[in-house]
Backbone bond lengths (Angstrom), bond angles and torsions (degrees), N, CA, C in turn:
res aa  C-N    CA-C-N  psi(-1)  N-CA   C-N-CA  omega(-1)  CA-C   N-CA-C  phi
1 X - - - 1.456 - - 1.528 109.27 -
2 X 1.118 110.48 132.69 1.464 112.75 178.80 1.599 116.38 -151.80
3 X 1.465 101.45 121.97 1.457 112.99 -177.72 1.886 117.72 -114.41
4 X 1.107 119.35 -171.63 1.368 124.87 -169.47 1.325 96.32 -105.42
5 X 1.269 117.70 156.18 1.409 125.38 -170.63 1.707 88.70 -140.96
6 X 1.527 114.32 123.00 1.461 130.87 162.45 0.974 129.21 -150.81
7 X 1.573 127.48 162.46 1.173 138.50 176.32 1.646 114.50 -90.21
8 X 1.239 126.77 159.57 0.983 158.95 171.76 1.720 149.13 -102.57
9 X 1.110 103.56 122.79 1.868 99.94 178.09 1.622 110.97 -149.82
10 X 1.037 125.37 144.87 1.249 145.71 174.05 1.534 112.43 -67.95
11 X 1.168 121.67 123.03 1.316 118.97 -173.39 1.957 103.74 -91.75
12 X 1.084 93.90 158.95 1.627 111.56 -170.56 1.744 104.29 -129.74
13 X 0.954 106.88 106.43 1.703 117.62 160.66 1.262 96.64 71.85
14 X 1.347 137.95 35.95 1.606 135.21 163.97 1.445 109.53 -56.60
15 X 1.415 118.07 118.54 1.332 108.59 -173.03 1.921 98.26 -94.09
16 X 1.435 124.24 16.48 0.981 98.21 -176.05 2.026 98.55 -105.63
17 X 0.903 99.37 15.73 1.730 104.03 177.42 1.401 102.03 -131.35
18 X 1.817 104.50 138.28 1.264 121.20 -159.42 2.285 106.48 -62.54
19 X 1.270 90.04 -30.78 1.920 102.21 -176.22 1.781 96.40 -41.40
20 X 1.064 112.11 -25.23 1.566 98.61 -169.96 1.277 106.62 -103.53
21 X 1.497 146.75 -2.64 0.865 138.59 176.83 1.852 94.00 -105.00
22 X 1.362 114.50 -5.31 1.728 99.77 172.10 1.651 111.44 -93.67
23 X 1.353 97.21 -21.97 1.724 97.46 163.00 1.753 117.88 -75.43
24 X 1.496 108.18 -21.28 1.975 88.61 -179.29 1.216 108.04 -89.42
25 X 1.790 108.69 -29.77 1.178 113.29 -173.35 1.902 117.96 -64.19
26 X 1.343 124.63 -14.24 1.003 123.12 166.21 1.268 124.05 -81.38
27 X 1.806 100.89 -37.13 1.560 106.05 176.91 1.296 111.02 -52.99
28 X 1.113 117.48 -46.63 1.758 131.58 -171.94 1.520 116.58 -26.46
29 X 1.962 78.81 -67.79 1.543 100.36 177.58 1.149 125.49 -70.85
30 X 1.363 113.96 -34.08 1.866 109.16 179.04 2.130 105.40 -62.35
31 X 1.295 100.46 -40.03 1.812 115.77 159.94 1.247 104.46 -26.93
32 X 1.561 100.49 -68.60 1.715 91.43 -153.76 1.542 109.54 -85.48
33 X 1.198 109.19 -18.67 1.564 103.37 -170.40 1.559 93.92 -79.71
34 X 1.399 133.07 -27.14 1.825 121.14 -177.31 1.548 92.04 -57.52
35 X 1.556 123.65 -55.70 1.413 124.09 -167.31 1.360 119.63 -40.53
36 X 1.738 105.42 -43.07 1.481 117.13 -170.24 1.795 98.10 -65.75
37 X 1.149 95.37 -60.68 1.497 100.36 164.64 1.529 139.53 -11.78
38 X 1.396 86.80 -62.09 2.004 107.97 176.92 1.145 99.66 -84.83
39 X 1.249 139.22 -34.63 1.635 139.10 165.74 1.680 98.61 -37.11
40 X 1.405 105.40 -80.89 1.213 91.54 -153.43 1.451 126.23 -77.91
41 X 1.468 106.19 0.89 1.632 113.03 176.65 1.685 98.25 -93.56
42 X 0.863 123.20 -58.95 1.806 113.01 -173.39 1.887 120.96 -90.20
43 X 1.624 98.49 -31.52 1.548 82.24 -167.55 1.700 111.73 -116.55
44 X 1.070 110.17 -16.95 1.554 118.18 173.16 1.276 115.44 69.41
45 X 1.371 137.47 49.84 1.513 125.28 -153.80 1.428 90.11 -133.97
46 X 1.410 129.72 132.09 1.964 129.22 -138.73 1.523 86.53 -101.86
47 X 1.553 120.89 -20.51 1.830 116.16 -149.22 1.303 79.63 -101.47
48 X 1.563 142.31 0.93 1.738 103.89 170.87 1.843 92.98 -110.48
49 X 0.725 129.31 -20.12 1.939 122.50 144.05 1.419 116.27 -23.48
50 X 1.748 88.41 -56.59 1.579 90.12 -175.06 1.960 126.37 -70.41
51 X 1.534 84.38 -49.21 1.752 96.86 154.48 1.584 122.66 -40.94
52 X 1.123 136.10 -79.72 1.328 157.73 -139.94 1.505 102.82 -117.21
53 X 1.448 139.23 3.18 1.653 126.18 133.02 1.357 125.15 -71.11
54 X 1.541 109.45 -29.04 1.589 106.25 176.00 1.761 95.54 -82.34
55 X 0.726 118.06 -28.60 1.710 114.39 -177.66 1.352 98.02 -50.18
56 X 1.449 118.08 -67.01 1.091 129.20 -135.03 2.129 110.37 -84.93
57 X 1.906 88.51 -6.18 1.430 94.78 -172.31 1.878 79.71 -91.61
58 X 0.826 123.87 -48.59 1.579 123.68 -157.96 1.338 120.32 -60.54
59 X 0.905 106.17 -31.01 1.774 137.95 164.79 1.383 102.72 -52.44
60 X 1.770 111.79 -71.52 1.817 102.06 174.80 1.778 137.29 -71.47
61 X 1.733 75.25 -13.16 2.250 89.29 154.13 1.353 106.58 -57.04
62 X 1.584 95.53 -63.47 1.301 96.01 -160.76 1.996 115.95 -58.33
63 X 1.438 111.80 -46.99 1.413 124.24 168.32 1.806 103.16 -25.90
64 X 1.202 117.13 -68.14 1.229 148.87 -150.79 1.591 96.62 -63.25
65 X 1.614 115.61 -58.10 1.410 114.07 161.59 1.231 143.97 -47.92
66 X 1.560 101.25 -48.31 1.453 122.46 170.63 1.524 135.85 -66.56
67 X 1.495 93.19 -32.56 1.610 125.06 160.00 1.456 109.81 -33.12
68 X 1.505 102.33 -82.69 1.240 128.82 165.95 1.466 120.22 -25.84
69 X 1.433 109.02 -78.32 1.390 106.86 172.91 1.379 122.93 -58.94
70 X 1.359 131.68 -38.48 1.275 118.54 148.22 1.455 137.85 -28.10
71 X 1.162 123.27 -65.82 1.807 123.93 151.03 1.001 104.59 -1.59
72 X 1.352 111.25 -81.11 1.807 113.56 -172.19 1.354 139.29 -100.22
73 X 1.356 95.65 43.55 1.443 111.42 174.09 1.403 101.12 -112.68
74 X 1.881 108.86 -177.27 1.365 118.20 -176.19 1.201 106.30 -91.24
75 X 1.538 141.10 177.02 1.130 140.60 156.11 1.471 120.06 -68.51
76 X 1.413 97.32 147.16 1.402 119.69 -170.63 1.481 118.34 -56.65
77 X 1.327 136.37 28.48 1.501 123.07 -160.36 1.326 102.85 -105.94
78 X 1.395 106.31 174.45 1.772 114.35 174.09 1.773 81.92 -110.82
79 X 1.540 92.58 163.86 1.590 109.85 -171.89 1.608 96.93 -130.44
80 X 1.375 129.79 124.83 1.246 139.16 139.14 1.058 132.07 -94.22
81 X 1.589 117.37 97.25 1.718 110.18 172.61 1.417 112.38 -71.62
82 X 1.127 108.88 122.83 1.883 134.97 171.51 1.507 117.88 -71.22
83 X 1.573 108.87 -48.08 1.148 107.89 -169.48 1.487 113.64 154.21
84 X 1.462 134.48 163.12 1.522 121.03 -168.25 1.961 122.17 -87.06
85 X 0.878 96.95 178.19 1.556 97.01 174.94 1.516 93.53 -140.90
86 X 1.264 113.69 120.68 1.778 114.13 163.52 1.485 104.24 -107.30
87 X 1.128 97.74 161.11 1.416 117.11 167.56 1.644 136.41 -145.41
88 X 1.972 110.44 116.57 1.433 107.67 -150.68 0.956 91.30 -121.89
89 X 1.610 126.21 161.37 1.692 133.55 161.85 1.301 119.44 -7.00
90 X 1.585 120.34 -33.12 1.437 107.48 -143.63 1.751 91.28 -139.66
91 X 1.374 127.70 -19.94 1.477 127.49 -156.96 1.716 98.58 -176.27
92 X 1.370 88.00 148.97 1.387 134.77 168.95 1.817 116.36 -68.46
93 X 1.095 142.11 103.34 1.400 145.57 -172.21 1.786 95.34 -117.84
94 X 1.187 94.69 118.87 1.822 101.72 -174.91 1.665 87.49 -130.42
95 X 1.091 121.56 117.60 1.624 124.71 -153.77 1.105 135.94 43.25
96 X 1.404 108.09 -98.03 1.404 117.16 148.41 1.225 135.25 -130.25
97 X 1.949 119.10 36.42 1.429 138.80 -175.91 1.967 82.97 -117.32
98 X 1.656 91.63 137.29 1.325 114.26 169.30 1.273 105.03 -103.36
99 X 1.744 114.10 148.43 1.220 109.36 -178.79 1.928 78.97 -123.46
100 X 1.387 125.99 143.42 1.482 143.15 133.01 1.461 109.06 -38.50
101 X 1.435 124.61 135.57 1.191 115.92 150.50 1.314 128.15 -69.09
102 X 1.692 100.18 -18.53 1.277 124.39 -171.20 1.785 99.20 -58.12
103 X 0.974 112.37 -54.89 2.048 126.11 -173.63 1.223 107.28 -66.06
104 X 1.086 109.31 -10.11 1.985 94.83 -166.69 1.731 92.01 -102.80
105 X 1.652 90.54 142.24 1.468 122.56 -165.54 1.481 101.44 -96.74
106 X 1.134 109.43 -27.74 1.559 114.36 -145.20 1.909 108.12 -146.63
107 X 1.083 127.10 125.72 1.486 111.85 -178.76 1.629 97.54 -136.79
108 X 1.447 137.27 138.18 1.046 132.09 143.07 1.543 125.07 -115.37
109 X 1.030 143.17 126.87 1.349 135.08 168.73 1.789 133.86 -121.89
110 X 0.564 94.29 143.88 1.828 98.69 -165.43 1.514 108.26 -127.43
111 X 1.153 113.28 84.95 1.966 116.79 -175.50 1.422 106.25 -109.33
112 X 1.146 149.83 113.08 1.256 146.01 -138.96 1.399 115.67 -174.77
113 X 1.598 105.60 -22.18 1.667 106.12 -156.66 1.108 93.95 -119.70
114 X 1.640 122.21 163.64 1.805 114.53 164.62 1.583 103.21 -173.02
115 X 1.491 120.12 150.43 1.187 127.26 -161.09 1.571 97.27 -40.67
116 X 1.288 119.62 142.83 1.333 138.38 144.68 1.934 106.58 68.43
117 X 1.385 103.03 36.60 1.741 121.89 177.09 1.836 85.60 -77.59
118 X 1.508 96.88 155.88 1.610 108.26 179.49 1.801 87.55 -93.05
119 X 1.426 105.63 126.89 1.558 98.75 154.96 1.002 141.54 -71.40
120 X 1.326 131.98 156.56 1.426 116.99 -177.66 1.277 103.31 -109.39
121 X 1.386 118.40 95.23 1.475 134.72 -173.34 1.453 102.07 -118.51
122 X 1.126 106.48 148.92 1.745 114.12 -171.98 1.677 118.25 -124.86
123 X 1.773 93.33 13.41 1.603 114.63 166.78 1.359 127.63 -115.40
124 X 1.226 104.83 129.15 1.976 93.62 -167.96 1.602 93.60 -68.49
125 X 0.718 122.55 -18.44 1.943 122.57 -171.59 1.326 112.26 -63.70
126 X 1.366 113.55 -5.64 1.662 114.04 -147.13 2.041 95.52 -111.08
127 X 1.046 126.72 141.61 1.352 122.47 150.68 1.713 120.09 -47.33
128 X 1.562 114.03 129.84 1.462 103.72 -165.46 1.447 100.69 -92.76
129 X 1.484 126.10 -0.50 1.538 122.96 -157.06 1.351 112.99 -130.13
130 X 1.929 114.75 116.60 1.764 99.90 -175.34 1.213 120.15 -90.29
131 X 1.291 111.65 172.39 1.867 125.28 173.10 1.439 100.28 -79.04
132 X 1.515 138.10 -7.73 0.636 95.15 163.53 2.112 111.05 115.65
133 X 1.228 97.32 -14.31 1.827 125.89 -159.28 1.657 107.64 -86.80
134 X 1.352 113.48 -34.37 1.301 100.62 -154.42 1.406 112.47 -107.34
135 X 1.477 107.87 70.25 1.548 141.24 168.15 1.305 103.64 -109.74
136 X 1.464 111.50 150.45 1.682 122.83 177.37 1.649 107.22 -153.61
137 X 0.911 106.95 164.44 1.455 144.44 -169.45 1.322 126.96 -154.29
138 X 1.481 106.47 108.31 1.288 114.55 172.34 1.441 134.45 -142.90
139 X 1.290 130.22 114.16 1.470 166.23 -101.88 1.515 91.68 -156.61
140 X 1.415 98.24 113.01 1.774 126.32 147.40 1.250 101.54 -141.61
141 X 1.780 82.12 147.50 1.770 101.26 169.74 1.873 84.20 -149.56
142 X 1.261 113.04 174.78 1.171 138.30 -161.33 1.672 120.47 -27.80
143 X 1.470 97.94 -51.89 1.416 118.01 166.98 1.264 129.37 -98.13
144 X 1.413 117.41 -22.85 1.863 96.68 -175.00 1.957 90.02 -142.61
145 X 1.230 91.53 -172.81 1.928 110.55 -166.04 1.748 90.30 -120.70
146 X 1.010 121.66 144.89 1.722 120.52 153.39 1.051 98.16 -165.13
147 X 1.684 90.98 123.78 1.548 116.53 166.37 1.398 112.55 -121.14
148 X 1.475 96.40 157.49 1.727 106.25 -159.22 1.509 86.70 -152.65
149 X 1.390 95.23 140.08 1.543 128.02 177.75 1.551 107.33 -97.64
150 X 1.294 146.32 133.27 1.570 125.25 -163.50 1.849 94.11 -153.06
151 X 1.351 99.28 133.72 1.389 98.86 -178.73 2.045 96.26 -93.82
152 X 1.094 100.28 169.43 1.746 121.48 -148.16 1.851 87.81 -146.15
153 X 1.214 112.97 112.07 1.492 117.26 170.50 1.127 128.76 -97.89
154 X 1.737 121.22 -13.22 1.657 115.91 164.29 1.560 99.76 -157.14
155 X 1.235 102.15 166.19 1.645 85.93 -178.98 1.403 142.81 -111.15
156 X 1.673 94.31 22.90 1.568 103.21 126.64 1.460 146.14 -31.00
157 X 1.515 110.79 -40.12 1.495 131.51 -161.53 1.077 75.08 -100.29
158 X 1.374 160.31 -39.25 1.517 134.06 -145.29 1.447 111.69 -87.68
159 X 1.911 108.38 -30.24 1.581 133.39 156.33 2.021 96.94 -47.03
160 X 1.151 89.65 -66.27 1.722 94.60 -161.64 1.361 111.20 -46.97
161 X 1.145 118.17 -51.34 1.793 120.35 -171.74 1.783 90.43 -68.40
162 X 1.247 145.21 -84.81 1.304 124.53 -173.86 1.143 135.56 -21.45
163 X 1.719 96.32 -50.59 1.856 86.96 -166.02 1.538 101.69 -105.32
164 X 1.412 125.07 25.96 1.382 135.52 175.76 1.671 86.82 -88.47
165 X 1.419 107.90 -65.83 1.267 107.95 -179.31 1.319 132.63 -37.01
166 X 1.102 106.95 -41.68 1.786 145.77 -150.28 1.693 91.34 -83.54
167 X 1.698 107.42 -48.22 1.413 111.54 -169.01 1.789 89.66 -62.64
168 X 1.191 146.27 -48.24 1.393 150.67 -151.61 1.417 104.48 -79.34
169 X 0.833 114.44 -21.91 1.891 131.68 -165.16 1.677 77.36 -74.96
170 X 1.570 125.54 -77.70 0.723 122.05 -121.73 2.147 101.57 -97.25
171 X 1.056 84.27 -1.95 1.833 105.74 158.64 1.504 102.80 -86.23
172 X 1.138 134.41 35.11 1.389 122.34 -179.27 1.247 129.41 29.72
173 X 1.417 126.23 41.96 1.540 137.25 -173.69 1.443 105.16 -84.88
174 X 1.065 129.15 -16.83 1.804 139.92 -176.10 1.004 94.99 -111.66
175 X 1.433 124.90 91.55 1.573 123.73 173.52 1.716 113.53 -87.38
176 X 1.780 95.91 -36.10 1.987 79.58 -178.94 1.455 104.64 -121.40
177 X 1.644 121.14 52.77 1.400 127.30 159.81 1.581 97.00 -106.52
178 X 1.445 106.50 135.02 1.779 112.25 170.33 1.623 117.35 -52.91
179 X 1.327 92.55 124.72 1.736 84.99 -177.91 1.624 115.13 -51.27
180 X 1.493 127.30 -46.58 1.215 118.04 167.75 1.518 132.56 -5.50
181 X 1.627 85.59 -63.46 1.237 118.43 -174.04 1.757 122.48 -59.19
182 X 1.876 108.15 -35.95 1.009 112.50 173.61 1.383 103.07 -95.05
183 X 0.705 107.78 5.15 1.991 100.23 170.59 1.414 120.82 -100.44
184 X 1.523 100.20 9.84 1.543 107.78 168.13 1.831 111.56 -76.64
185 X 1.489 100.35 -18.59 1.606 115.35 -149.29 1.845 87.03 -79.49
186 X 1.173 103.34 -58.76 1.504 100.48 166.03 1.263 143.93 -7.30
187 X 1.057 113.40 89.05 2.124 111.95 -158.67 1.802 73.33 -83.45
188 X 1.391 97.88 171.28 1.726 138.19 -147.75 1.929 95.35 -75.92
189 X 1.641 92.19 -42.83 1.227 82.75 174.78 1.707 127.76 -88.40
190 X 1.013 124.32 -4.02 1.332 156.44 -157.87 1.860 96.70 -74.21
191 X 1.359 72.54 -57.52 1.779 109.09 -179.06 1.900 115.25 -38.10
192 X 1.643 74.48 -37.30 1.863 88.18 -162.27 1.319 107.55 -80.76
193 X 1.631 120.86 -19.87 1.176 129.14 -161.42 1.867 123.70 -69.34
194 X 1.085 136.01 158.48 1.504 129.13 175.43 1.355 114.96 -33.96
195 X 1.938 97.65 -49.15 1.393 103.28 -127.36 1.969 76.85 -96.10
196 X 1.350 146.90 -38.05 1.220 141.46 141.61 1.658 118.58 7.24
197 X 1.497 95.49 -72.38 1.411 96.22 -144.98 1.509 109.01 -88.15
198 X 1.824 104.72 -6.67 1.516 107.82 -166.03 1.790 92.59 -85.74
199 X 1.514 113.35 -24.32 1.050 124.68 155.25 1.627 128.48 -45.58
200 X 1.080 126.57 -52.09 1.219 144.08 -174.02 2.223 95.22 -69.25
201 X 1.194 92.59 -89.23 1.565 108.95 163.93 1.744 107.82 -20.01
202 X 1.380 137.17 -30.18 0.858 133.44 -173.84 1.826 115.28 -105.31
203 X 1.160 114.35 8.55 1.491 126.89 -179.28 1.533 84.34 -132.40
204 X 1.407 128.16 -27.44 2.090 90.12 170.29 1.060 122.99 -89.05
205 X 1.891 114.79 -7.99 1.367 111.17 159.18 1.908 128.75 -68.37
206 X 1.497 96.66 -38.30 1.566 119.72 154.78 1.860 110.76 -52.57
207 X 1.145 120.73 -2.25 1.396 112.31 173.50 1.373 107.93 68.78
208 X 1.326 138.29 24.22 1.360 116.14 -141.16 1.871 82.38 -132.17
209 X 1.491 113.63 -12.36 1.832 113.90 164.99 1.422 79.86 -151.14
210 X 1.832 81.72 156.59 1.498 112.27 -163.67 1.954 105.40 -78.62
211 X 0.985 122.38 162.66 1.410 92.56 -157.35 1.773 105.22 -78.25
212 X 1.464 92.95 -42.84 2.010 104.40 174.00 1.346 96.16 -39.07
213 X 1.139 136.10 -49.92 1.481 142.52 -141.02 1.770 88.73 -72.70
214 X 1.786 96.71 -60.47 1.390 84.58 -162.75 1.935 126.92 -98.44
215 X 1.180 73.91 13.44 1.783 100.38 164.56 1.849 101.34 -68.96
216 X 1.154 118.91 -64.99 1.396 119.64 168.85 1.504 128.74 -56.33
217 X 1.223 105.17 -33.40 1.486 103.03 145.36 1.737 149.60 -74.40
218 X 1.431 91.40 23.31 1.334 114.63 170.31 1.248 105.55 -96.18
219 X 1.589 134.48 -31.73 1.296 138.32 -171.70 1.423 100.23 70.33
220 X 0.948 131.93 102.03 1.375 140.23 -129.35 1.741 87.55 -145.09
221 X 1.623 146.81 132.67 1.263 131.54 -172.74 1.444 89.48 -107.36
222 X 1.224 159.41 -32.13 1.573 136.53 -150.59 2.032 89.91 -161.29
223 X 1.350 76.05 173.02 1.797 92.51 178.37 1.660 123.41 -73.36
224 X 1.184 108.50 -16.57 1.670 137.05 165.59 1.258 110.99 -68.40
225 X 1.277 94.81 -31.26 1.843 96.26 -170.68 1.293 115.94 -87.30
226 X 1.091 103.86 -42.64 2.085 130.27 160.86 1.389 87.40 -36.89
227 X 1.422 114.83 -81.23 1.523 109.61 -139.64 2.099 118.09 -68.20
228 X 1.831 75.95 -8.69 1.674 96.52 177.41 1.721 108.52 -69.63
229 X 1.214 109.05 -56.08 1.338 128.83 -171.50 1.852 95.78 -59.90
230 X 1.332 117.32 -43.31 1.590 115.56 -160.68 1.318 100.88 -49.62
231 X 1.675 93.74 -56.76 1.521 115.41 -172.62 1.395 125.23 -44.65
232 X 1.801 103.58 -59.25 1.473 98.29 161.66 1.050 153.10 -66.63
233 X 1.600 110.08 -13.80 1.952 115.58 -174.86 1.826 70.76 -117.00
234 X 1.206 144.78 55.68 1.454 151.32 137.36 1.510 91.52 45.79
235 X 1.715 132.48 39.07 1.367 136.29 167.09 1.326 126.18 -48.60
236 X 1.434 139.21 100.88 1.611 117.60 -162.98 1.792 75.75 -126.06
């Protein structure tokens, strides 16, 4: 498996995406209507009324348009590809440095995002659709930290990198990361699977999760199912 690894930045005043014309276009208007405002409470003068009401209507056309098209556009970012991240049975390839699964102390991962996901934004101002960016990866082993930002193109792949992983976890390929820890990697359904839970069941006999703890980390659907699972990995 092999994905792109990049960096990221937020764009500012891109006039070629509508988000920036729904931010001036409001400023404009909230502008002109304070003016109309102070006009008519302190200075009384009819020609900046006349100026700065058509401003101030054109401005919320314009808001009103841009708004809109914003919704359904992508987000505003610039994209730098850095370089690849593969991923094989046994190790981590981040260009051309291999990492062992065997060395790594520490794993976090966050796969979640993927070209053209609806966001869950709670501002009409905002682009509703991502690139796709805001996945991470992060890798320690004894001596160094590497983190990697990784774009995700459908969300298929976002299934695939977990439970690819998830399948290795559970072959004991992460010998000195806390199982806890790799059982975060575990998507919901992952959870439900044979090869999961005989996994799970085998670190609360190892003492290594509490058993309640990791009884619920089976993702378990009803109280029948609990008492099924207790019974069989002999959970007390």
């Amino acid at each position: 498996m092999v994905f792109d690894t990049v960096t990221t930045e937020e764009r500012f005043f891109n006039f070629e995406h509508p988000k920036t014309y729904t931010y001036l276009s409001i400023g404009i208007a909230m502008f002109s209507f304070l003016i109309i405002l102070i006009n008519k409470e302190y200075l009384g003068f009819d020609f900046l009324e006349t100026v700065f009401f058509p401003i101030a209507i054109v401005s919320f056309i314009v808001f009103s348009i841009s708004q809109f098209i914003t919704m359904f556009s992508k987000e505003d970012i610039d994209i730098t590809y850095t370089g690849k991240l593969k991923i094989t049975e046994d190790e981590f390839i981040i260009d051309k440095e291999k990492i062992s699964f065997t060395d790594i102390i520490s794993i976090k991962l966050s796969v979640d995002d993927y070209k053209g996901r609806l966001k869950n934004t709670h501002s009409n101002t905002e682009p509703m659709y991502s690139k796709g960016v805001e996945n991470f990866v992060m890798i320690y082993t004894v001596d160094k930290k590497i983190e990697k930002q990784i774009q995700v193109c459908n969300l298929r792949e976002t299934h695939l990198i977990s439970d690819f992983i998830a399948a290795q976890i559970v072959k004991n390929k992460f010998i000195k990361v806390k199982p806890k820890q790799l059982i975060t990697i575990f998507s919901d359904q992952f959870k439900k699977t044979e090869e999961a839970r005989n996994y799970i069941a085998k670190q609360i006999k190892n003492r290594k999760i509490k058993a309640v703890e990791g009884l619920l980390m089976m993702n378990y659907s009803s109280d029948k199912e609990a008492k099924e699972l207790r019974e069989k990995y002999n959970i007390h």
